[in-house]
Structure formats: C-alpha cells, structure tokens
C-alpha positions as CSV (number, residue, x, y, z in Angstrom):
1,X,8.6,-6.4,-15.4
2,X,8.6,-9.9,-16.2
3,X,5.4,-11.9,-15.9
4,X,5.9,-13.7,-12.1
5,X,5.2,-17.8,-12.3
6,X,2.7,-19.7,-11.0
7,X,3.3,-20.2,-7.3
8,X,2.6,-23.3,-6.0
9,X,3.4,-24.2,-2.4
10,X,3.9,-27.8,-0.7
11,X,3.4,-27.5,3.0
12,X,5.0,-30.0,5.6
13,X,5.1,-30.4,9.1
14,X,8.8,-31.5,9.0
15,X,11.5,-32.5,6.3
16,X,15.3,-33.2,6.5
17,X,16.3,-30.4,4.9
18,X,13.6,-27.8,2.2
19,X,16.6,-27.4,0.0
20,X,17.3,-30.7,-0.7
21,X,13.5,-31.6,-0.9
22,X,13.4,-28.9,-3.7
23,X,16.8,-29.8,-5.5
24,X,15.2,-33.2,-6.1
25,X,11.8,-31.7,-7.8
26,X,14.2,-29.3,-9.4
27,X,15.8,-32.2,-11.4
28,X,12.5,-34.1,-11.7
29,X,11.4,-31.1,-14.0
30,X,9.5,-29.1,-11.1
31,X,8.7,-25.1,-12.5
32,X,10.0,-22.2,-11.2
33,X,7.4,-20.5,-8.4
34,X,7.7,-23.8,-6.7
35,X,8.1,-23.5,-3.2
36,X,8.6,-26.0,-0.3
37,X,7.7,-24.7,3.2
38,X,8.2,-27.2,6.3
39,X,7.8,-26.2,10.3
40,X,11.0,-27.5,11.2
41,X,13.9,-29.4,10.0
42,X,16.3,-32.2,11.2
43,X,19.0,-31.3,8.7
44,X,19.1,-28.1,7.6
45,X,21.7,-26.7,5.6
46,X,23.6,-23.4,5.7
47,X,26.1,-21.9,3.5
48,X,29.7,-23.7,3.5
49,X,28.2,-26.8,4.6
50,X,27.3,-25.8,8.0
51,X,24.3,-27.6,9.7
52,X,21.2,-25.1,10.3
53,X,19.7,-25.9,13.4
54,X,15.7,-25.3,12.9
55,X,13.6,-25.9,15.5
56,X,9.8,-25.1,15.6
57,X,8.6,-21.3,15.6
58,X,11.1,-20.5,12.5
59,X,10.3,-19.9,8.6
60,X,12.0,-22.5,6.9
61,X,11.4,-22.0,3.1
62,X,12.8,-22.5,-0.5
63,X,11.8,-21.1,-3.7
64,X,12.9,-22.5,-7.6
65,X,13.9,-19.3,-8.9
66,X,16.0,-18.4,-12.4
67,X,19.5,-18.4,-12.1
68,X,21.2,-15.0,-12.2
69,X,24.1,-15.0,-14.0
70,X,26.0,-13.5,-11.1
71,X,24.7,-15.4,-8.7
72,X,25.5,-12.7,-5.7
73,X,22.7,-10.7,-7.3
74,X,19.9,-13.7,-6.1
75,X,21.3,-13.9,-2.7
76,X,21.5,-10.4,-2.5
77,X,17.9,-9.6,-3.6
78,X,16.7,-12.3,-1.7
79,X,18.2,-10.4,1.7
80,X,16.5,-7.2,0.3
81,X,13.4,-9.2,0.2
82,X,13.9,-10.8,3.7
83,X,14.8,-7.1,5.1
84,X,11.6,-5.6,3.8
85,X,9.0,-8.4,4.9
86,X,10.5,-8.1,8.3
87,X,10.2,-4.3,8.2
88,X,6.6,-4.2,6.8
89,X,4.8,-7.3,8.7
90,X,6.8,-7.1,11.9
91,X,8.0,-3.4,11.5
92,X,11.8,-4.5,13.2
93,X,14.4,-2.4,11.4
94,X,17.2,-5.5,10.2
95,X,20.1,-4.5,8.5
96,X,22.5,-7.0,6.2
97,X,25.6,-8.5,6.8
98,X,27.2,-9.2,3.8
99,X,26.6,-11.3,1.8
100,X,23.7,-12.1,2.7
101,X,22.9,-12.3,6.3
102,X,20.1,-10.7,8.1
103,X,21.2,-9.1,11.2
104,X,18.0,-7.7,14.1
105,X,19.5,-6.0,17.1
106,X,23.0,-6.7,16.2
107,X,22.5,-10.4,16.1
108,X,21.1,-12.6,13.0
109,X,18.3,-13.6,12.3
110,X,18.3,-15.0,9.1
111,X,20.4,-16.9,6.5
112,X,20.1,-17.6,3.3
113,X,21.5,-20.0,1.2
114,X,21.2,-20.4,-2.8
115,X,22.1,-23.7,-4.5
116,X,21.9,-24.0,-8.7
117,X,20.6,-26.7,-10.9
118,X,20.9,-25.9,-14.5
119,X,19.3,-23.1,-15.3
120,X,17.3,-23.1,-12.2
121,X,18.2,-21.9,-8.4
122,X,16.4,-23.1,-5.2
123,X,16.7,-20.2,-3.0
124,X,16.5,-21.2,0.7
125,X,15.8,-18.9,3.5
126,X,15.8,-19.4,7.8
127,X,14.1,-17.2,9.5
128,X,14.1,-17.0,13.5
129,X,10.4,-16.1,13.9
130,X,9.3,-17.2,17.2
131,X,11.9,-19.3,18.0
132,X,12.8,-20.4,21.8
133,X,16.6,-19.5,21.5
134,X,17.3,-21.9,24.1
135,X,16.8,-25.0,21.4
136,X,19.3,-23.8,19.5
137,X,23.0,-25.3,19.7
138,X,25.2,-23.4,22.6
139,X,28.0,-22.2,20.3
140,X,24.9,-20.3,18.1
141,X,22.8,-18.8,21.0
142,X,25.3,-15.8,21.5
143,X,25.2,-15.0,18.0
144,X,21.6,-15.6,16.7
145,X,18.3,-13.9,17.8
146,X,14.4,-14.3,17.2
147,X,11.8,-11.6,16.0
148,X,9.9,-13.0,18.7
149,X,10.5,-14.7,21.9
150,X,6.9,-16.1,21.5
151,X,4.9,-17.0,18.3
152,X,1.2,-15.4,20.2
153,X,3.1,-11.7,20.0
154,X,4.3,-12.3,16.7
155,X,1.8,-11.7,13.5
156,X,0.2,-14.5,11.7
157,X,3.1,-16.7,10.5
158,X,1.4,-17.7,7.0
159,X,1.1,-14.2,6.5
160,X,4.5,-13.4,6.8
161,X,4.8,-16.4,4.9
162,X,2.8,-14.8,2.0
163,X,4.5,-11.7,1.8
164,X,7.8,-13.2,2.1
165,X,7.3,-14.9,-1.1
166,X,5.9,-11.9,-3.0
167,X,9.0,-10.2,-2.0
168,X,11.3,-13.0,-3.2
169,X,9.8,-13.5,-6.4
170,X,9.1,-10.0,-7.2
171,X,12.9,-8.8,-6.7
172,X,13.9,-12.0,-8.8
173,X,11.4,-11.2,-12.1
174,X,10.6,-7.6,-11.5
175,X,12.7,-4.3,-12.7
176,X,12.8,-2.7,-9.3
177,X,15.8,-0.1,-9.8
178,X,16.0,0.4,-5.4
179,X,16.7,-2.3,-4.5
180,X,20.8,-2.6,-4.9
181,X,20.7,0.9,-3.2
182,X,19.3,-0.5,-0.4
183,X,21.4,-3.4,-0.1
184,X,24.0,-1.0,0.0
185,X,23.0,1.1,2.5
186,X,22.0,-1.6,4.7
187,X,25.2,-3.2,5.0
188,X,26.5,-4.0,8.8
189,X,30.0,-3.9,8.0
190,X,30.6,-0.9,5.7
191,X,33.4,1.2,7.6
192,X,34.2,-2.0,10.3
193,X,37.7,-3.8,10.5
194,X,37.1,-7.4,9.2
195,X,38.5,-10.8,9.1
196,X,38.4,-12.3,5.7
197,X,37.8,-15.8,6.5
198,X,38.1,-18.8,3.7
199,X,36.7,-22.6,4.7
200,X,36.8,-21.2,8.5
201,X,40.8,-19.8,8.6
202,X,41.3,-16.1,8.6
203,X,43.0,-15.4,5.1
204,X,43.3,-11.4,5.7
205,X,42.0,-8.4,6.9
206,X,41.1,-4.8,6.9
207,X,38.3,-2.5,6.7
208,X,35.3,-2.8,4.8
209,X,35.0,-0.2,2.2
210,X,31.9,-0.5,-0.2
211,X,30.5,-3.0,-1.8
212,X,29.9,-2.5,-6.2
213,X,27.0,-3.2,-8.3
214,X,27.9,-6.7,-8.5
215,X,27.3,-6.7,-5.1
216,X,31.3,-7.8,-4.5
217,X,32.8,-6.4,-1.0
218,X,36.0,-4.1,-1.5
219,X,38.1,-4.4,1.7
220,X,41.2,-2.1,2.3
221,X,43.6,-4.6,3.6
222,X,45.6,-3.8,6.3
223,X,48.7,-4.2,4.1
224,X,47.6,-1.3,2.2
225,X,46.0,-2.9,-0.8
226,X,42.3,-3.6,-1.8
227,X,40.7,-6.8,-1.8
228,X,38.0,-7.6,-3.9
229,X,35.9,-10.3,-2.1
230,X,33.3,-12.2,-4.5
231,X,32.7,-15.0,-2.5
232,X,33.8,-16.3,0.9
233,X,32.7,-14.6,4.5
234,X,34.1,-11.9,6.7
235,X,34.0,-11.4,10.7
236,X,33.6,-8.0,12.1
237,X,36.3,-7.5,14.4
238,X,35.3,-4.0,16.1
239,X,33.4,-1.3,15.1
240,X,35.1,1.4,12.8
C-alpha cells in the first residue's frame, strides 16, 4: 500500500462550485489529499455539463487525487468508496449504476464527477444526505432520493464526512484486491435492457451484459452485436 498524503481540508459554508474551487488550487500547485468541502453550492457541476443542484443537508466534497491511467478506475473506486461509507455509517444497502452513480432504494443518491489536471484529478462527490427533496428542481425529484428526510435522524454529518474521505483516498493509494469485485456485483443494470445514450440522444440499445476489469460496460445490442461502452451513459428501460 502506498503511503496515503497529508489530508488537509478547507471548509466553507458555500462556494459556486467545490470542483472548480479545487481545479484552481490544483493549478496553483495545491498537493494531492487536498480536499474542499462546502454546505451547499450555487453551481454545481455534474458529469456532461449538467448543473448539480445542491442545496443544504447534502455532502458536497472534492478531493486532489492521482490520476489513474484509466480514468474509469477513479470514478469507479470512488463509487465503491461512496457505497461503503453509506453502508457502514448509515447502514442503507446502495447499489451502483454504472458508471458511477449511487442508487438507494432504486433512486440516486449520489454522483460523482472526476475532472483531470496534469497528473492530478479532483474527484468530486454529491451526496443527498439530509436533503429536503422538495428544493430540488421538478424534472430531478422523481429520480433522486435522500439518506434522510431530516439531518436530526441522520448520523453526525462530519463523521460521515471523515470516513468518506478515508474511503476515497484509501481505494485510490491502497492495494485493496475487493474492491472491482464489488463494483461488479453492485451494478444496477447488469441483466436490464438499456438505452445507450451519447450528449443526451439515444445511440443504441440492448441488454447490459457485464462489465470487465477496466470497468468498461459490454452491452448485447439488440442488433445482435456487442457494444463495448468506455464512456458515455445508459438508461434502464425495464427490468430484465
């Protein structure tokens, strides 16, 4: 196992976006184990360039990490790491929609989004801790969900906090030889007909059929041939 960094942790009560806030001490020479942690934000980002609406009661975080040469690794081991805080502090069984969404009751609950400087990563993470569902925008309410409806049932938030970030940066530097089994095996969408969707149009479909080491989905299209999918999204259609 390689030696973890330092972690350091800047706190604030709100910031546009913890992402971007880290992407700029990225490039101003800011060390891996840096993290930026922020109540709420105005402008959160999610993957594709979709807006991540965060109001107050979520975990909104991002961690400087070392790039992964296959970059679907990170992502991936950060989910792991979401999927097993939530299961030890909260004890709510999540599974993972891939790539890397975390689904609680059939709904999600977290996203995850990785963005690369050099030889660097900041690894951003949303959790819906306690978070009033209602303040969310109305085409996202049917499809997201909190771990709490409120943050007095839900344990301490900074000690979620704490563990999450072990997790994280524990996958990232440490040898752990379980944990692309359990990304595996906690897939959503392993045996369900999909949409293959690129920049929001449907490109194909078929049924999800594993996904490899590399953490790539294999789809058998419904045209009788296998697509590899290494980037991109999928929608489930119906269960399998």
């Amino acid at each position: 196992m390689n030696a973890l960094p330092e972690i350091k942790v800047f706190e604030y009560q709100e910031l546009d976006s913890t992402n971007r806030l880290l992407l700029d001490m990225a490039k101003e020479g800011a060390p891996c184990g840096t993290v930026v942690l922020a109540r709420r934000q105005s402008s959160g980002r999610g993957r594709l360039g979709r807006s991540f609406s965060s109001p107050e009661g979520g975990v909104y975080i991002s961690m400087l990490v070392p790039v992964h040469r296959n970059g679907f690794s990170l992502t991936a081991k950060a989910g792991v790491a979401v999927k097993r805080t939530i299961e030890r502090m909260c004890g709510k069984k999540c599974g993972i929609k891939w790539v890397n969404d975390i689904i609680y009751e059939g709904k999600k609950v977290c996203g995850i989004l990785a963005q690369g400087y050099e030889d660097k990563a900041v690894l951003g993470i949303g959790v819906n801790y306690a978070v009033d569902i209602r303040e969310l925008p109305v085409d996202v309410r049917e499809i997201a969900i909190s771990l709490y409806d409120d943050i007095k049932d839900a344990p301490p938030m900074r000690a979620f906090i704490d563990e999450l970030i072990d997790n994280v940066y524990t996958l990232v530097y440490g040898s752990d030889e379980n944990w692309l089994d359990e990304y595996k095996g906690s897939s959503t969408i392993i045996g369900n007909k999909v949409l293959i969707l690129k920049a929001g149009s449907v490109t194909g479909s078929g049924t999800a059929a594993f996904i490899d080491d590399s953490c790539f989905l294999h789809v058998a299209g419904d045209d009788g041939k296998e697509i590899v999918l290494s980037t991109g999204e999928v929608s489930v259609r119906n269960k399998g």
